[in-house]
N, C-alpha and C positions, 0 to 999 in steps of 0.2 A: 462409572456406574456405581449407585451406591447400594450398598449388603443390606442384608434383609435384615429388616427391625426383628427382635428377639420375640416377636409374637405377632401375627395376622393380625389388621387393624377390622375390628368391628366393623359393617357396612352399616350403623344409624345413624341417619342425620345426617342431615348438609356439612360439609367441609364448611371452616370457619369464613376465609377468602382466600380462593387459591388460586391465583394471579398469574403465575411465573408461566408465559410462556413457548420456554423451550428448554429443556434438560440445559446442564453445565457439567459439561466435564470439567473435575476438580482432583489436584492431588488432597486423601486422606491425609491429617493431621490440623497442627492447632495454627492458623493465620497461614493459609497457603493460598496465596495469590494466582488464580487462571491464568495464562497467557495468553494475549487478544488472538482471536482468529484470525489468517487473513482471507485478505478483502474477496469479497465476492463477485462474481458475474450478477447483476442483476438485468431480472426480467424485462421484456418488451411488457406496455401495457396491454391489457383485453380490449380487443375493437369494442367488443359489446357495453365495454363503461363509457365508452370515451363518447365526445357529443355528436349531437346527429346533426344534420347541418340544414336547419331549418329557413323554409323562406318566407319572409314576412308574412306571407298570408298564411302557410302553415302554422306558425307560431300563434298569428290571431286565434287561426280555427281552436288551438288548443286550449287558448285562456278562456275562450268561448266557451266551449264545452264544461271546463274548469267553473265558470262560472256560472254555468245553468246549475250546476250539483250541490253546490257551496252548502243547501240546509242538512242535506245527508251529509256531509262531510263534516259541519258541526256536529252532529248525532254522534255518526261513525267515533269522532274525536270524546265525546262526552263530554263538550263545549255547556257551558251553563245556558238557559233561556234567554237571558239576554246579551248573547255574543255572536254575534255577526261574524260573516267573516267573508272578506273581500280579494278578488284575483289580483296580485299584483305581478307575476311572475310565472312562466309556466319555460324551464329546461326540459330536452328528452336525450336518453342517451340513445345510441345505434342500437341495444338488445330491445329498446324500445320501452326501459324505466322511464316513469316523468319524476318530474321534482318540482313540485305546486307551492309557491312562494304566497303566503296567502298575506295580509294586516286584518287586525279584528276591529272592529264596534262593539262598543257597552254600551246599551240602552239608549243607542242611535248615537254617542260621542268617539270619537278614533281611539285608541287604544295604542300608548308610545312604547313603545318597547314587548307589545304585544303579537311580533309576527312571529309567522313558525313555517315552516316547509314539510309539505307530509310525499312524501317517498312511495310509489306507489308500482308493481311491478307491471308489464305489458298487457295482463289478463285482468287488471285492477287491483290486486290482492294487495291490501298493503303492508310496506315493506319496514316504515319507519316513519318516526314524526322528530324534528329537530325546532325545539322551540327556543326563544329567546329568554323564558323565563318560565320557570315551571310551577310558578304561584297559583294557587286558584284566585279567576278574576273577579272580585267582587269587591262594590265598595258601599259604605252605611248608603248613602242616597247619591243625589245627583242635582241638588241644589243646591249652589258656593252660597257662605257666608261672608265670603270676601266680593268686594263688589268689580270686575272686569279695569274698571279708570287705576284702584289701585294697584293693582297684577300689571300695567300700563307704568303705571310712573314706576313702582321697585325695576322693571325691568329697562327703561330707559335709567334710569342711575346707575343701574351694573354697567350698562354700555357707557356711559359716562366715567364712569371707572376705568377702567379701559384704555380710556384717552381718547374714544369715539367725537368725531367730531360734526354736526351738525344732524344732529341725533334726535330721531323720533319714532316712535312706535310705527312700522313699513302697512299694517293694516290692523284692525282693533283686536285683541287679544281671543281666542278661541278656547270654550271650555272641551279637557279633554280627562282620559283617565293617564294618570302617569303610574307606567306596570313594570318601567326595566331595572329600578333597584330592587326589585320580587319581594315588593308588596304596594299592592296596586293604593291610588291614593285619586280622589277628584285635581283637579288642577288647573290651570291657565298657561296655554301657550302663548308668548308673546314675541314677535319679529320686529326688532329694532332695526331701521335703516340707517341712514348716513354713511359717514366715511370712517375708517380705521383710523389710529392712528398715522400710520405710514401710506396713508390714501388709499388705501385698499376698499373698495365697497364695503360695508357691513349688512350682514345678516346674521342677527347675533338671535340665538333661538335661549328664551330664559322663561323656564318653567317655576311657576309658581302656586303653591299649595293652596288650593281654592276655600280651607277651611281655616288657617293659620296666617297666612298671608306672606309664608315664610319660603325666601326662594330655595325649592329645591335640585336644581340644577343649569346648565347652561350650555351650548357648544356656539360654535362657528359655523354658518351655512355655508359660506364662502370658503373654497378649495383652495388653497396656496399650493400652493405646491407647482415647350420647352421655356424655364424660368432658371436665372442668375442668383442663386442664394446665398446667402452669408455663409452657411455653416457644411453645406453640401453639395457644394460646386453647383456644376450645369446640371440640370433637372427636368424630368417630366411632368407637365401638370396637367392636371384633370382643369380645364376650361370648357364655358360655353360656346356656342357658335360665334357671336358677339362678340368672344372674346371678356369674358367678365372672370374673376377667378370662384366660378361656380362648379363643381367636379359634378358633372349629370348621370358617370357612374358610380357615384357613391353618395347618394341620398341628398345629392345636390347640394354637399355642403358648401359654401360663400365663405370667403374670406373678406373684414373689413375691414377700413382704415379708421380711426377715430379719431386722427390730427390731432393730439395729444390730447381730447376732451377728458372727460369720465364717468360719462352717462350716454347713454342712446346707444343705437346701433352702429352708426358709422356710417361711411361713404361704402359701398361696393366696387371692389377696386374694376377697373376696367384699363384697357390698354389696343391700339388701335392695329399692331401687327403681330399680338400675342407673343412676344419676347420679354420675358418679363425682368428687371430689375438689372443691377451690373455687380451685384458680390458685394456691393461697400452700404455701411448704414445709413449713408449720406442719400442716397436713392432710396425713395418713399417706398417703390415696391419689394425691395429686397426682403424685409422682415416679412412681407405679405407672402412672396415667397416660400420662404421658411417655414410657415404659418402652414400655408394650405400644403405645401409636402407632406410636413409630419401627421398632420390630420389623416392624407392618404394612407401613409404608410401604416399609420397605426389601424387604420380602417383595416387595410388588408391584412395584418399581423389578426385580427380578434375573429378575420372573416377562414382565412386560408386555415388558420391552426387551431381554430376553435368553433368554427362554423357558426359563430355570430355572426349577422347580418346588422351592421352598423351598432351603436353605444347602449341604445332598449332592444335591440335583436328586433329591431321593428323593420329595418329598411331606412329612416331615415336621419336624414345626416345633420350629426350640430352646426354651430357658427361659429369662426374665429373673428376675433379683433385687434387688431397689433395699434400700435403706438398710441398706449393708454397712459394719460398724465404726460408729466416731465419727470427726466431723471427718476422713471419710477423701477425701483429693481425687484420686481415679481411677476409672478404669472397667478391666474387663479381658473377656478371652475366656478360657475355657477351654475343649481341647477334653475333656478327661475327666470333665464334667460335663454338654459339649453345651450351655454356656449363657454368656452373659454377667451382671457384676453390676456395679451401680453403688454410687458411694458418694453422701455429700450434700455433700463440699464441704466449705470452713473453716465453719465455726461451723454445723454441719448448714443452712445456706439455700441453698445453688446447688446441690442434686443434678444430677450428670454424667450427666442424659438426654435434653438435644437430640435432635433429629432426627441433626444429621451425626454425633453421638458416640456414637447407637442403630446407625446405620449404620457408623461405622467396627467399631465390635465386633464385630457381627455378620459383617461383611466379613473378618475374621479367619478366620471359620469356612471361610466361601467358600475363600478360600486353602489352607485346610487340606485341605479337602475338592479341593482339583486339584493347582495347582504346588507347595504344602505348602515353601511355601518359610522356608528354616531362619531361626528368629529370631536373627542374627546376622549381622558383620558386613554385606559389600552388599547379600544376601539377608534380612538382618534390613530392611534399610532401605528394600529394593524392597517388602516384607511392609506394613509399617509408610505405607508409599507408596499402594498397591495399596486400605489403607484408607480412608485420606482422601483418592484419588480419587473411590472408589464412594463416600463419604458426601456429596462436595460433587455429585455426580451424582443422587444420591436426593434429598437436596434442592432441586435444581433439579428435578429431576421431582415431587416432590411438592405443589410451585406454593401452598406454605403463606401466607396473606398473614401471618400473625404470625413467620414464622420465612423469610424469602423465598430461593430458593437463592443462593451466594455461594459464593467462592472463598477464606472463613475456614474454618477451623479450630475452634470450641468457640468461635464471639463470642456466643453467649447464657448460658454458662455463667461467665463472668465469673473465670476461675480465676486468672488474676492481681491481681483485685481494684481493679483501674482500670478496666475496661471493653473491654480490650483483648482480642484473640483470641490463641489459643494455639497458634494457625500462620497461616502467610500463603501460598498455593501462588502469586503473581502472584511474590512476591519473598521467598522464604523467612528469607532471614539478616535482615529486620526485626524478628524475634524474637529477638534475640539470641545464638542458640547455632546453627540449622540453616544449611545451607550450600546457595548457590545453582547450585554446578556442581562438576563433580567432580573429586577430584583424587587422588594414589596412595594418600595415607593414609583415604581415605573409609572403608572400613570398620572402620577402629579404634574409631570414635566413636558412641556411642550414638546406636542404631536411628532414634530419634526425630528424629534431629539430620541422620543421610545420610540420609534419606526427603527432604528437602528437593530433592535432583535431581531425583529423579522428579516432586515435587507441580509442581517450576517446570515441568521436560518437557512436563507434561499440560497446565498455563495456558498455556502457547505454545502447545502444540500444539492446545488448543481455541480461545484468541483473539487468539494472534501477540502481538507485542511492542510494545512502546513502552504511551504511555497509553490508556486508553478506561474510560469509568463502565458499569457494567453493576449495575441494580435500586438506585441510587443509591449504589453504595459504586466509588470514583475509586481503579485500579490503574496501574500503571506498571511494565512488564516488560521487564528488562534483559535480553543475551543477553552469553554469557562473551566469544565473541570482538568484539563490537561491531556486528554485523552482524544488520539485520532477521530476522525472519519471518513467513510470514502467518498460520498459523494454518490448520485444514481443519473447525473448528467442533468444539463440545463435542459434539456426537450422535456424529459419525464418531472423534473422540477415544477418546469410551468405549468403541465398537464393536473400535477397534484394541486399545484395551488388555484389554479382556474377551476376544479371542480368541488373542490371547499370553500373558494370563495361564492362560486354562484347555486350549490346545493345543500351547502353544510354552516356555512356560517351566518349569522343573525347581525340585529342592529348592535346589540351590546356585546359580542363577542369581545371576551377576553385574550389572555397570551395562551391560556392554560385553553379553554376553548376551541381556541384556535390549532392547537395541538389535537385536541379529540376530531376536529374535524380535517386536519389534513391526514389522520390516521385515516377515517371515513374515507375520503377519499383515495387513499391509499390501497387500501383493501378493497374497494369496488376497482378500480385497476389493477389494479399485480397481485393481491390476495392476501389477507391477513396473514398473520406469522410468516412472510415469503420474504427474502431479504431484503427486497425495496420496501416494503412495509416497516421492518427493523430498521433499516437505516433511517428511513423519517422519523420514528421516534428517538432512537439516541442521536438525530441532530437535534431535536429540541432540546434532549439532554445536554448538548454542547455549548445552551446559548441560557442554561440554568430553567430550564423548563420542564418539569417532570423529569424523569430517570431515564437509566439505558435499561433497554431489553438484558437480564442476564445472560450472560454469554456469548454475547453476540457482537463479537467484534470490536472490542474496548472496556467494557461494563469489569472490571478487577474484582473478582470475590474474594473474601478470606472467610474460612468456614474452620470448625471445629466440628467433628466426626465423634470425640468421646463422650459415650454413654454417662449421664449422671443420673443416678435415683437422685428421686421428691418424695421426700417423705410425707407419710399423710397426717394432715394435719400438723404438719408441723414447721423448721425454719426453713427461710429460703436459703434458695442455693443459687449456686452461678457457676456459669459456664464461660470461661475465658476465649477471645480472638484477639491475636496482637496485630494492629498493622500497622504498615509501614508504609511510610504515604506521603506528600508532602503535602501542602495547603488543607484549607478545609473541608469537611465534606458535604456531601452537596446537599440541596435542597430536598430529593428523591434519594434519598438513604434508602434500599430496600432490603430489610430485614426477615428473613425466609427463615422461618423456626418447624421443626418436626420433632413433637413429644408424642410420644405415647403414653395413652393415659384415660384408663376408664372414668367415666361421665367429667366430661373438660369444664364442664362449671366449676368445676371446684379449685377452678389455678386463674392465679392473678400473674401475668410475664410484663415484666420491663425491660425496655432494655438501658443498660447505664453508658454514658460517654465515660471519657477518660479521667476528664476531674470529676465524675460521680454524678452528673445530671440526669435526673432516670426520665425516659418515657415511655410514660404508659399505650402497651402494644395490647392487653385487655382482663379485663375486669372480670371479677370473678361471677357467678348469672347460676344461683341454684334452681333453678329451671331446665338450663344447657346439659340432658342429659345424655348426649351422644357422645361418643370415646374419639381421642383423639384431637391433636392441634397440629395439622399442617396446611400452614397460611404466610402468606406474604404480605408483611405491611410494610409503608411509607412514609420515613419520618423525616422533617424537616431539622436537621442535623448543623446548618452552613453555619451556626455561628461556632463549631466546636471545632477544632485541628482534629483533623483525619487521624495521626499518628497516636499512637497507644494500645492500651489497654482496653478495650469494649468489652463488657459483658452483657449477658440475657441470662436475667435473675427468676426465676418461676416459685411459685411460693401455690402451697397445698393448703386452700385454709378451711376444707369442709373435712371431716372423717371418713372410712370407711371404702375409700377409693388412693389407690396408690396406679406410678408410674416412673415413668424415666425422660430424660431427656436425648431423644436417638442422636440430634444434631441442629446445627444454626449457622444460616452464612449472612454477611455482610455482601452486598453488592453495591459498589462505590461506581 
């Protein structure tokens, strides 16, 4: 508990930014380090947040509704006169919140990067707006000086770039506003078809500056990422009367065979006494097998635990396609097909249809069909994330004993050909290439590779760090800054991430983003500041994402308690913390300073690192004429060693106004 400042703080004026919260008990003196609390019981979540479990036609009725209102809803929003705005989405939770997924129109053209989701409570009132960008949309006019054929050819050359092969614009280029780097710009959509390099379809989306001719961005459409089955022994299948592998309780999803083509639908598999396939991949239906399981399974995983009703919460079911190409080692989603397809693998034997790699695909869809987040940089990787959490979640609910759930990656598929899996969410970078925590360059680097924050986020955030065996496979989970966490279980995990991803996050969400919205939905389950709350944030903390909650269960402070007079007008002064610490410190350095000090304009605070780098925490503002500085800033600290000497330097540079410094902590 800390003692009372040598004088009653004035009540004018807004506090500077006062962030912190939850008290920390601290020993008084100079660099005295908290010791972490331990670990909490965390809460069950609130029924009232969690989803309602809607049936196709209810869901319609609500987009329905949703979109009779759409012109009061621009108003309400104070949407500019030429912004449209279109249903794409409509969630409700069980208290009976909706969460209205909208995309806009500018002057009749689509608007990329322009959707938003408005939050609205049971009685209408609304609750909240989460947009993708918070630019105002407007641009000089709406007729290119670039003509459509060239927007066409730059963008067939990036795909040629590439290595794309047999390569041409899939339909003629579309004028649109491009709004997700926040500031909206005219532009040209153009979709390149052909083939990937590695046979992969191509749907390469390359946007280009309708005044300049200058391309300003680009992603990938195309998603990478009883019956005898390869992967899951003897199995139940959803078949039609006929016997075709049609499941008519699940949105009548079809499973096809493509005979190694690479285009069209396929054959629909059929079979004359519905026993399907014998385990080996030398048997056509085996993979088809596999195929249509995991489809099931994943259906029932998003329907039982999330009360989605198929991939758009519509009722109806995608299409699978196994044995695409030769020798082709992938799987993908598309959404312009509505379907996922697999390949078989090097030497056609490991077809890529496990349960989690049925489920990562499919989970594309899901994506697409809410936060449709762009395959690219961070948002490629949260995408790419997003999948291989729902799929090691499917298979843990799907309680297979031949395929049991686990926190790999594709370890039945064998795609490396040692027996190794093809991701690791406990500790990503054991695979060679994905990264376990984030850093400024994460979104340069292939999707597959930044999804590694997220996969870690999720294994902390389901079973905390350090080691533990879970279904016989022995994990060990590091955290970036060194510092525990406990983890709030894999149920409540997925619950946070399924309603950030389909309430709270957008096309362009970032890492950082991504953090504000699993807090979001954090707090509408368990409740702000409650320890599931806390614990979601300093697991981002653990994977270099924002800070810890002070005090809360790892977050180390060192504070200094003595009193320094500021003289007025006159030199600065400094107030020393030693710590003791080993590596650097983090990203979210939080700096908690309380001066006392009539009219606070008149003080300029740094704080210094060890070899002397100051940053500026704020500027002096002879306007700010309210008493007092207690405020919590954020400084980005990681290139400096934690260990040393820190000060927070305060300097008086107006007359006439004097004070003290009560105290300042560090929270590493």
């Amino acid at each position: 508990m800390r003692r009372t400042p040598h004088r009653r703080a004035v009540a004018t004026g807004a506090l500077v930014a006062v962030t912190a919260m939850l008290a920390v008990g601290v020993q008084a003196g100079t660099g005295t380090a908290a010791a972490p609390r331990p670990g909490t019981t965390h809460a069950t979540a609130d029924p009232g947040a969690l989803p309602a479990k809607l049936s196709p036609s209810q869901r319609a009725e609500l987009i329905r509704a949703a979109g009779a209102t759409t012109a009061e809803t621009a108003k309400l929003l104070k949407l500019g006169a030429k912004e449209k705005l279109v249903v794409k989405d409509v969630t409700k939770d069980a208290d009976g919140t909706t969460h209205t997924r909208y995309e806009r129109t500018y002057d009749g053209l689509p608007v990329l990067g322009g959707d938003l989701v408005v939050h609205q409570s049971k009685g209408g009132a609304l609750k909240g707006v989460t947009k993708a960008v918070r630019a105002q949309l407007k641009v000089a006019g709406t007729t290119a000086k670039v003509k459509p054929a060239a927007a066409e050819a730059k963008a067939v050359k990036s795909a040629q770039a590439h290595g794309s092969k047999q390569t041409a614009a899939a339909k003629a280029p579309r004028k649109v506003v491009w709004a997700a780097d926040g500031t909206p710009v005219l532009a040209y959509e153009t979709v390149v078809g052909g083939l990937q390099d590695d046979g992969t379809p191509n749907e390469l989306h390359v946007i280009t500056d309708a005044t300049t001719g200058a391309k300003i961005f680009e992603y990938q459409g195309i998603e990478n990422g009883t019956g005898n089955s390869q992967y899951s022994g003897k199995v139940t299948l959803g078949t039609a009367p006929s016997y075709t592998l049609t499941d008519t309780g699940r949105g009548n999803h079809k499973t096809y065979d493509l005979n190694h083509g690479s285009s069209g639908t396929g054959t629909l598999f059929s079979d004359a006494d519905d026993v399907w396939g014998d385990g080996t991949p030398q048997n056509v239906q085996t993979a088809g097998v596999d195929a249509h399981f995991g489809a099931a399974l994943t259906w029932d995983y998003y329907k039982n635990v999330h009360g989605r009703s198929g991939i758009r919460g519509d009722g109806v079911g995608a299409y699978s396609r196994v044995h695409y190409g030769n020798n082709y080692v992938n799987a993908f989603w598309s959404d312009s097909c509505f379907c996922m397809t697999y390949g078989d693998g090097s030497g056609n034997a490991n077809p890529l249809t496990s349960i989690d790699v049925a489920a990562h695909e499919m989970t594309h869809g899901v994506t697409s069909a809410t936060a449709n987040l762009t395959y690219s940089g961070e948002s490629g990787g949260l995408n790419e994330a997003t999948s291989d959490i729902f799929a090691s979640a499917t298979e843990f609910n799907a309680n297979n004993p031949s395929d049991v759930g686990d926190y790999l990656i594709g370890e039945k598929i064998d795609i490396n050909g040692d027996g190794t899996p093809l991701r690791y969410m406990d500790k990503p970078s054991k695979d060679g290439a994905s990264k376990d925590s984030w850093y400024s360059g994460i979104g340069n680097i292939d999707v597959h590779y930044s999804s590694g924050v997220a996969n870690h986020f999720f294994y902390l955030l389901s079973e905390g760090s350090g080691p533990k065996d879970i279904n016989g496979v022995h994990y060990d989970s590091p955290t970036s800054d060194n510092l525990p966490v406990p983890g709030i279980g894999r149920a409540n995990a997925e619950k946070v991430w399924f309603k950030a991803l389909t309430q709270y996050m957008s096309s362009n969400t970032n890492y950082a983003a991504a953090r504000t919205a699993t807090l979001s939905a954090a707090a509408d389950l368990f409740g702000q500041g409650s320890a599931t709350y806390n614990t979601v944030a300093n697991t981002w903390a653990a994977v270099n994402v924002g800070s810890r909650v002070p005090g809360d269960g790892g977050g180390t402070v060192f504070e200094n308690t003595t009193d320094v007079p500021i003289p007025d007008a006159g030199t600065a002064v400094t107030s020393p913390v030693i710590v003791s610490r080993s590596g650097n410190a983090p990203s979210g350095l939080q700096v908690a300073v309380d001066i006392v000090h009539t009219y606070r304009g008149d003080l300029v605070i740094d704080l210094l690192a060890p070899d002397g780098t100051a940053y500026r925490l704020k500027n002096s503002n002879a306007n700010d004429s309210a008493d007092n500085v207690k405020a919590t800033y954020t400084v980005n600290a990681s290139s400096k060693a934690a260990s040393g000497n820190w000060k927070l330097r305060v300097q008086d540079v107006y007359a006439e106004d004097k004070g003290y410094i009560n105290g300042w902590k560090l929270t590493f």
